[in-house]
C-alpha positions in Angstrom: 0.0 0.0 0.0 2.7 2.4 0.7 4.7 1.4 -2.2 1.3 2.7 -4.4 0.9 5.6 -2.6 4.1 6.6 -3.3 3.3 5.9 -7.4 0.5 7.9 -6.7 2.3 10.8 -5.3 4.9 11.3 -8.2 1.9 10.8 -10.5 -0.1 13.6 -9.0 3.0 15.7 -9.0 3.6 14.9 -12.7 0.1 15.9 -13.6 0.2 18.9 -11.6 1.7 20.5 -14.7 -0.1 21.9 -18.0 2.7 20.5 -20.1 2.6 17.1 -19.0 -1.6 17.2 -19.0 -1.4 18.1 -22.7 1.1 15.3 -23.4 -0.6 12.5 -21.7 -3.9 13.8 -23.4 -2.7 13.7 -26.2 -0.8 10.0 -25.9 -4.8 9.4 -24.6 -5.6 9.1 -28.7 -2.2 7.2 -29.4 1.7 6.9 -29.6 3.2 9.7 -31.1 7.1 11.0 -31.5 8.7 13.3 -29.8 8.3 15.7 -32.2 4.5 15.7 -32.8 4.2 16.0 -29.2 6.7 19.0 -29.2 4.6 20.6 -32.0 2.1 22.2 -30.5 3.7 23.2 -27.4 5.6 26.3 -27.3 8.9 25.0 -25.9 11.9 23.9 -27.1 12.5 20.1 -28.1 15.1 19.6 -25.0 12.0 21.2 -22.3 9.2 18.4 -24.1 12.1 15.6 -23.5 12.8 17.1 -19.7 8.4 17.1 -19.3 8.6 13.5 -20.7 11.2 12.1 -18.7 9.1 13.1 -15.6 6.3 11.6 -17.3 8.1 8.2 -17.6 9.9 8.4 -14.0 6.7 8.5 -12.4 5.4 5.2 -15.0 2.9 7.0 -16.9 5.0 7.6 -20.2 7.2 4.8 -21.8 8.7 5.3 -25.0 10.8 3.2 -27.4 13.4 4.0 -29.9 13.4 2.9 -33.4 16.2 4.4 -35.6 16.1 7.9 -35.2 12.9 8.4 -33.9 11.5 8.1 -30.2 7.7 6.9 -30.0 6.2 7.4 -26.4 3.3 5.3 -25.3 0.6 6.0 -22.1 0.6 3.5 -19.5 -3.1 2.7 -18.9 -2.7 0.9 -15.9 -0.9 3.7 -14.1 -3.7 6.0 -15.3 -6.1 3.7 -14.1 -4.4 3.7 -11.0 -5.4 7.5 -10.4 -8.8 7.7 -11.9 -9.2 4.7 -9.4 -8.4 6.6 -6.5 -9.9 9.7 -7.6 -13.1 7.7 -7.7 -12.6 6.3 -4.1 -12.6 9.8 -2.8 -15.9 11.5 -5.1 -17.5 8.5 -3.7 -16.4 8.6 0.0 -17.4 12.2 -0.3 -21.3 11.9 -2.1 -21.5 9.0 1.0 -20.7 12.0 3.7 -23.1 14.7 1.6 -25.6 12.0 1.5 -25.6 11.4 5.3 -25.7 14.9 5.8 -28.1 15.6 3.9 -30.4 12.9 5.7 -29.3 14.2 8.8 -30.4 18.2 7.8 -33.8 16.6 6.6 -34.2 14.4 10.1 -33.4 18.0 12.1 -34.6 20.6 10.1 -38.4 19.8 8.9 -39.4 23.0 8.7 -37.9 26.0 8.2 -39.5 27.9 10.8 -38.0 25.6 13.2 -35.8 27.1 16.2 -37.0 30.4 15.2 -38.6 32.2 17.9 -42.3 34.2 17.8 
């Protein structure tokens, strides 16, 4: 478990940048070079590789090299891995609005209530 949470730290703290949300957006759709990644970005080709290598440190990026050309890949799993536990928390939290809720409808009927006339 800690071991995960630590994945799940330097994954947070990779996607805690606009870059590195663009890239792995756009890796979503499919493998792409280097250089179509560095395309639209407004950055040198040496800053995309620096944004990638964070990517792949933290196991969301992997890339291969064939010839001249460097293909990078999304890891799903590690993905999954956040969208996993960002779906533990929305639901831990619609389970504490719900049982607030039924506790504001249990000890506020009416809304006249505690007021005094």
């Amino acid at each position: 478990m800690l071991n995960q949470a630590g994945s799940l730290n330097r994954v947070f703290q990779a996607l805690a940048d606009t870059t590195r949300r663009e890239i792995v957006a756009r890796l979503i759709r499919g493998p792409a070079s280097v250089s179509e990644l560095a395309r639209p970005l407004a950055m040198s080709l040496p800053a995309v590789m620096q944004h990638l290598q964070v990517l792949e440190a933290c196991g969301l990026v992997r890339s291969e090299k064939a010839g001249r050309v460097r293909t990078c890949h999304i890891e799903p799993g590690v993905l999954r891995m956040a969208e996993d536990w960002i779906t533990a928390q929305r639901t831990a939290w619609e389970h504490r609005l719900d049982r607030l809720g039924d506790y504001l409808t249990e000890h506020c009927d009416s809304p006249d209530q505690g007021s005094t006339q």
